[in-house]
C-alpha positions as CSV (number, residue, x, y, z in Angstrom):
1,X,-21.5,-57.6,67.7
2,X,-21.8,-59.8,65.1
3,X,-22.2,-64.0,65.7
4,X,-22.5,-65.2,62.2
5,X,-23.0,-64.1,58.7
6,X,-26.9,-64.0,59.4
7,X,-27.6,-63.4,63.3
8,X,-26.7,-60.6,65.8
9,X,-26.5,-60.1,69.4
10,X,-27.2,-56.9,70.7
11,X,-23.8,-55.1,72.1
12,X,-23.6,-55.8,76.0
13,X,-22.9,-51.6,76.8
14,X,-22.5,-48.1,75.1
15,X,-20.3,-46.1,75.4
16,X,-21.8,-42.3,76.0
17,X,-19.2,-39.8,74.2
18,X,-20.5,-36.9,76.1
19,X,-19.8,-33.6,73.8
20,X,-17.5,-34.7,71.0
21,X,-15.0,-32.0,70.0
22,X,-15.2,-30.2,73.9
23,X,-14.3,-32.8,76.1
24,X,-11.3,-30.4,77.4
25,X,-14.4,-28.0,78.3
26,X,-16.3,-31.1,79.7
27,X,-15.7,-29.6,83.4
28,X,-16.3,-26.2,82.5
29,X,-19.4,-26.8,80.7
30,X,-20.9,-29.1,83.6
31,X,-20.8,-25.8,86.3
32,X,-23.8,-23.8,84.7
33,X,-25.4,-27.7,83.9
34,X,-25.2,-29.1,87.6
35,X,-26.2,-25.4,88.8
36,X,-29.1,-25.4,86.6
37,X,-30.2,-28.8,88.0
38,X,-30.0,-27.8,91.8
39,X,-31.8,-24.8,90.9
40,X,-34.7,-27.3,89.1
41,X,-34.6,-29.4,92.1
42,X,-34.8,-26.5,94.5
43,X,-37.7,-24.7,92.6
44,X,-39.5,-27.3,91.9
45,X,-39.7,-29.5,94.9
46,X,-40.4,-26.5,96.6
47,X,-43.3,-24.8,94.1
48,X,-44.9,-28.8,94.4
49,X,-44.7,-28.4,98.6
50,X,-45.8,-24.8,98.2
51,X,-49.1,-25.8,96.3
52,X,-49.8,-29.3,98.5
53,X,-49.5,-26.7,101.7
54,X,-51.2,-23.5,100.9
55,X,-54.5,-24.0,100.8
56,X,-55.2,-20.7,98.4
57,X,-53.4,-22.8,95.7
58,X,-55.7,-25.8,95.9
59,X,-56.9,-24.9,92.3
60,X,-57.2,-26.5,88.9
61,X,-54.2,-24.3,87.7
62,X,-51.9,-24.9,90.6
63,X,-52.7,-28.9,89.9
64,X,-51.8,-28.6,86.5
65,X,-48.7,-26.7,87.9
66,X,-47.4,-29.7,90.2
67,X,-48.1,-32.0,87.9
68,X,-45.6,-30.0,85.1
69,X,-43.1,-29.4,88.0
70,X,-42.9,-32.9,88.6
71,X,-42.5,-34.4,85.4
72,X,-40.2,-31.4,84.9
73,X,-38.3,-33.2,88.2
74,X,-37.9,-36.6,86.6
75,X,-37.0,-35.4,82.9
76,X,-33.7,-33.6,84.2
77,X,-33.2,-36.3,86.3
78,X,-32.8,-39.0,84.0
79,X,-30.5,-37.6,81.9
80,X,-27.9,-34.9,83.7
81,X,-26.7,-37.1,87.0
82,X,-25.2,-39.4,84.3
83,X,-24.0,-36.4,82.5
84,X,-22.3,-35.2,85.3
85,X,-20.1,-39.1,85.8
86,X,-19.2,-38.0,82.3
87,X,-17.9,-34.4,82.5
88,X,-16.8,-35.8,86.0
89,X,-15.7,-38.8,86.5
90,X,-15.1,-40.0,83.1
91,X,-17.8,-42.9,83.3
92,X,-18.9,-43.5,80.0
93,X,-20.2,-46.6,80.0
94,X,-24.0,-47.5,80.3
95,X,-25.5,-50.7,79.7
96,X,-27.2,-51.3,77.2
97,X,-30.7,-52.4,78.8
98,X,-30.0,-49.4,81.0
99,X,-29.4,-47.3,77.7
100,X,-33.3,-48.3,76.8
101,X,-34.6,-47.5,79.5
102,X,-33.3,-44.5,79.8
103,X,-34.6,-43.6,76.2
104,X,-37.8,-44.9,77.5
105,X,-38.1,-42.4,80.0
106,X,-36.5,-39.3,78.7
107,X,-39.2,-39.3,75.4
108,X,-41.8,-40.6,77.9
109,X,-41.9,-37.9,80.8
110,X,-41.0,-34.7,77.7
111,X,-44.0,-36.4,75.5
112,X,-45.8,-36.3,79.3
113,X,-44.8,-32.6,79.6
114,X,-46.1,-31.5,76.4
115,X,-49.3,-33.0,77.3
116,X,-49.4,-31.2,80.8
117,X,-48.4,-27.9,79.0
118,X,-51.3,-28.6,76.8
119,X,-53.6,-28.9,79.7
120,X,-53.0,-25.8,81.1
121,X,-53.7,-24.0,77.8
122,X,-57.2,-25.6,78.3
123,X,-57.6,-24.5,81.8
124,X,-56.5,-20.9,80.8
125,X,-59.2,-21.3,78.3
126,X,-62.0,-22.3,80.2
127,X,-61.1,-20.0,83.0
128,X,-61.4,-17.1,80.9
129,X,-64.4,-18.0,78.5
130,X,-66.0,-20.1,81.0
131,X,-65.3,-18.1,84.3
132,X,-68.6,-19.0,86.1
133,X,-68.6,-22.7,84.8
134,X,-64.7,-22.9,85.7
135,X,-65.2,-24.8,89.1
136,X,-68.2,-27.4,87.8
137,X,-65.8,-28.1,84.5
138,X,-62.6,-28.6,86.4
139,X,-63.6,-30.4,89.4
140,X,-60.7,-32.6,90.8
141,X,-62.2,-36.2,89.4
142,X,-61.9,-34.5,85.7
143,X,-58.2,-33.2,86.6
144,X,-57.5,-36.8,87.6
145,X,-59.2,-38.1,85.0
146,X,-57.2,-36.1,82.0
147,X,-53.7,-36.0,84.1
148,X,-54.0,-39.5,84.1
149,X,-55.1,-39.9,80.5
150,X,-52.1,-37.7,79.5
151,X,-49.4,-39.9,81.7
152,X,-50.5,-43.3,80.0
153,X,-50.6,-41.6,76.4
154,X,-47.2,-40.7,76.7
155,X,-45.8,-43.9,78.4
156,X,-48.0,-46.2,75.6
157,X,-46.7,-44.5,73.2
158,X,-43.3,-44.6,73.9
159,X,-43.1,-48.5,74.8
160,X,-42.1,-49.3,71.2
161,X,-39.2,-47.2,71.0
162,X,-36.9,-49.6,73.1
163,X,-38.2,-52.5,71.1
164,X,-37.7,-51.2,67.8
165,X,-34.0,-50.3,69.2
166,X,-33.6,-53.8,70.5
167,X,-34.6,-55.5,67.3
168,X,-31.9,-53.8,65.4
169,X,-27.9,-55.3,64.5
170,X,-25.2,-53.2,66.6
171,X,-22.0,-54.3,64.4
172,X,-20.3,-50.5,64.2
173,X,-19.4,-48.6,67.1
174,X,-20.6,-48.7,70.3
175,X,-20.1,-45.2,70.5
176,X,-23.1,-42.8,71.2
177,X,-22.1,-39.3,70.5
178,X,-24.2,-37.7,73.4
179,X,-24.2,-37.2,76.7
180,X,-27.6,-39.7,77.2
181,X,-29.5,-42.6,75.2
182,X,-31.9,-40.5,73.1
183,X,-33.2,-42.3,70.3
184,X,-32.2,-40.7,67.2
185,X,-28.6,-41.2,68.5
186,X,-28.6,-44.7,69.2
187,X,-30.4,-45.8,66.0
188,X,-27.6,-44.2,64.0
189,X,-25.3,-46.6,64.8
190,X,-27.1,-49.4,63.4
191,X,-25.7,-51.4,60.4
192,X,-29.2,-52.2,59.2
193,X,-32.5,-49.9,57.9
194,X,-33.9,-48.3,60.7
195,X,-36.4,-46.6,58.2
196,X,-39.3,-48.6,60.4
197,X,-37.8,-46.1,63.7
198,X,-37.9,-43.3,62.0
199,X,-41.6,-43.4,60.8
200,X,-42.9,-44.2,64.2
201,X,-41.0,-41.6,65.5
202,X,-42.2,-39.1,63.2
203,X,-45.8,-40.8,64.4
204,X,-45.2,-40.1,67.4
205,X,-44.2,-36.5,67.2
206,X,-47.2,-36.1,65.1
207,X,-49.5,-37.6,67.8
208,X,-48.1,-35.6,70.4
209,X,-46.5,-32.6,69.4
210,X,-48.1,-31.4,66.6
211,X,-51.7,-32.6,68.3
212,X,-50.8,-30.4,71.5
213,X,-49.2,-27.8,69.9
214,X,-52.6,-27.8,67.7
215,X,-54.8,-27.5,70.8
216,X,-52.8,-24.8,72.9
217,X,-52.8,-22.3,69.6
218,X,-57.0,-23.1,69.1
219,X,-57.0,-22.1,73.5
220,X,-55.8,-19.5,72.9
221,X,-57.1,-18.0,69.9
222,X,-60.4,-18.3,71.4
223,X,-58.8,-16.9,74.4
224,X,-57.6,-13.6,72.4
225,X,-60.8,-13.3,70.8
226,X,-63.0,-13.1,74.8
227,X,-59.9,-11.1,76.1
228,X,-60.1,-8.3,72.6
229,X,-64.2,-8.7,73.1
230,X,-63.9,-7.1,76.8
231,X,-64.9,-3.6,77.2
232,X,-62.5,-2.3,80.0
233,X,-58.9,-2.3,79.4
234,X,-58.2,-2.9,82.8
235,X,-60.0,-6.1,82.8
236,X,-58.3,-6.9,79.5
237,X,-55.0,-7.1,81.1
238,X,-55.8,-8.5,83.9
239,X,-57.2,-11.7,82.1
240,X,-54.0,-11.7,79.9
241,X,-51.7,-11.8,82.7
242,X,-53.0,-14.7,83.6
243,X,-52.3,-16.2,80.6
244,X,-48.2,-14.9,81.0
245,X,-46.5,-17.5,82.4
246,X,-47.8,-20.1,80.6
247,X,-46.9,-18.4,77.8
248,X,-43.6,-18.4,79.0
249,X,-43.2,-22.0,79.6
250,X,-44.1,-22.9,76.2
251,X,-41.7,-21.0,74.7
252,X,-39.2,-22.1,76.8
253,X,-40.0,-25.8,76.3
254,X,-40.6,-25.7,72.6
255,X,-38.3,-23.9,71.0
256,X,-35.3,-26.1,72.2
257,X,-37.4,-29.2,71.8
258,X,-37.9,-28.2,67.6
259,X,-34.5,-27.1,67.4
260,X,-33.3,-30.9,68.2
261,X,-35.8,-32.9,66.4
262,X,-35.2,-30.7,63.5
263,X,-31.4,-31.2,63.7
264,X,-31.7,-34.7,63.8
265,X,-33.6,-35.5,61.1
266,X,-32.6,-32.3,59.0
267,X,-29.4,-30.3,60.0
268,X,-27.1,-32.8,61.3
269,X,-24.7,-31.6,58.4
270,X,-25.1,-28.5,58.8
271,X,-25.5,-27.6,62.6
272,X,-22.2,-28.6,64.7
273,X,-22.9,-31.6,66.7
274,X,-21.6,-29.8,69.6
275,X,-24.0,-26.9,69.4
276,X,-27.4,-29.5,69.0
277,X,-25.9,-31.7,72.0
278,X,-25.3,-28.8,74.3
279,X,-29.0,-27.7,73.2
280,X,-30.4,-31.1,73.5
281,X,-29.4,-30.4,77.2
282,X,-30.3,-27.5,78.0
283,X,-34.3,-28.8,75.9
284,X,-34.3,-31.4,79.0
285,X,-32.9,-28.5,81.4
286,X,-34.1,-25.5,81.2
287,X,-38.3,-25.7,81.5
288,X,-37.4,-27.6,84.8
289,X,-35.0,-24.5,85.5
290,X,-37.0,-21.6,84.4
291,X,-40.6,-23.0,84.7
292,X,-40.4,-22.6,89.2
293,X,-38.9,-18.8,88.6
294,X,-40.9,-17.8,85.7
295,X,-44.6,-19.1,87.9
296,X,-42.9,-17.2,91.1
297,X,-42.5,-13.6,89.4
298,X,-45.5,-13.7,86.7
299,X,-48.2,-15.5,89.5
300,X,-49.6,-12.9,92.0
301,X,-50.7,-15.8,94.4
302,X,-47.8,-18.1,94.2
303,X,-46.0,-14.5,95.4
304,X,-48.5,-13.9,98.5
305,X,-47.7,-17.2,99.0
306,X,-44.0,-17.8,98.9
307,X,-43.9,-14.7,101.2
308,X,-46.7,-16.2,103.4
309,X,-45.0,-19.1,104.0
310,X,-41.2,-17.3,104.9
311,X,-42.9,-14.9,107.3
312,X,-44.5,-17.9,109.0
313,X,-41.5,-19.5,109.5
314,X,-39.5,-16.5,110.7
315,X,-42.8,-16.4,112.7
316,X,-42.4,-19.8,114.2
317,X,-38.5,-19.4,115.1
């Protein structure tokens, strides 16, 4: 809103567009969404009870698990409940100190999840090139200690974001073409450079994804190398497998998350902006989705366990 020729107030709401182009599909395309996100909660509220309950899972890689099912929990659930008042209920509007905070926590908890999926690459290493030293190296101070380290590194480093977005002149539309405040989005409807957001969140990406995505591919090349330097094939894939669902997960939760930074900053005239929001939901959807179902069928104990913890039940009743 502009006040004068030389000062600006920042606008009092946005409006959230949801998916330009398909709102007659809004409905339709919020089934699979909202399904997706009961599923998340189901899966991993449940994996996180499983793991504080059962004993047997009271293990470095089961820690790292909760904590990635939990920040998997509050990602999704920043974003899609006010999805859903769009495709539902036609509620558009957000305020706009409520629009920053919820850019806050969206790049927060997915810079926190990166971190967590970098974690568990280094407990997959040290498991399988360390396996004697594997209790002394991850005792539950360290796992404390560097699930704490990665929590504050992706909250400080996000802190900036809603400043430089608060510091910026809002005199075009009020319109954000998605269906939640991401950054990118936001910024674009500035009337003034916003060259100085751009470069810290290049920084950022830098500092976080290319830095994790760095250390998971050094884990496990020195994985492949004491998994191909075993002599018994057996034992070879039975160290691999271990390796499986994590594997998993950081396909699942990368691949979507390059596709969107990518678009933003690169393909935004050449990918439909209906295709990049739809996959901008489903980056913040579906690790929290697939991550609980994909750790259930790949993880031998988690299986003993889940069936365990049914027959004691049916037991009990």
């Amino acid at each position: 809103m502009l006040v004068s020729n030389s000062s600006y107030v920042a606008p009092e709401s946005f409006i959230l567009g949801g998916i330009p182009g398909l709102e007659r599909a809004h409905i339709w395309i919020s089934l699979p969404l909202c399904a997706m996100y009961i599923t998340s909660l189901v899966g991993n509220l449940g994996l996180v009870y499983l793991i504080h309950c059962e004993e047997s899972l009271h293990r470095p890689m089961y820690f790292f698990l909760a904590m990635l099912s939990l920040v998997d929990l509050f990602t999704c659930t920043t974003t899609l409940p006010r999805a859903l008042c769009i495709f539902w209920l036609n509620i558009k509007k957000i305020n706009f100190n409520a629009c920053l905070a919820q850019m806050f926590f969206v790049h927060g908890f997915t810079g926190v999840e990166s971190g967590v999926l970098m974690l568990m690459a280094l407990d997959r290493y040290v498991a399988i090139c360390y396996p004697l030293r594997y209790a002394t190296i991850l005792t539950n101070p360290v796992i404390a200690k560097v699930g704490l380290a990665t929590f504050l590194r992706g909250v400080m480093l996000m802190i900036p974001f809603p400043f430089l977005v608060k510091r910026l002149p809002f005199c075009k539309s009020n319109i954000v073409s998605h269906t939640y405040c991401d950054h990118m989005s936001v910024v674009k409807l500035s009337c003034a450079s916003i060259k100085v957001n751009v470069i810290y969140g290049l920084m950022v990406a830098l500092l976080i994804g290319v830095f994790d995505i760095s250390c998971i591919s050094v884990s496990y090349t020195m994985i492949l190398r004491a998994v191909i330097s075993l002599s018994s094939a057996d034992a070879r894939q039975k160290a691999f497998s271990t390796c499986t669902a994590h594997i998993s997960a950081i396909i699942i939760t990368y691949v979507p998350a390059f596709f969107t930074f990518f678009t933003h900053r690169f393909g935004e005239h050449t990918i439909p902006p209906p295709l990049h929001i739809i996959v901008a939901n489903l980056y913040l959807l579906l690790p929290p989705t697939l991550n609980p179902i994909v750790y259930g069928v790949k993880t031998k104990q988690i299986r003993e366990s889940v069936i365990k913890f049914f027959q004691g039940e049916k037991g009990s009743s």
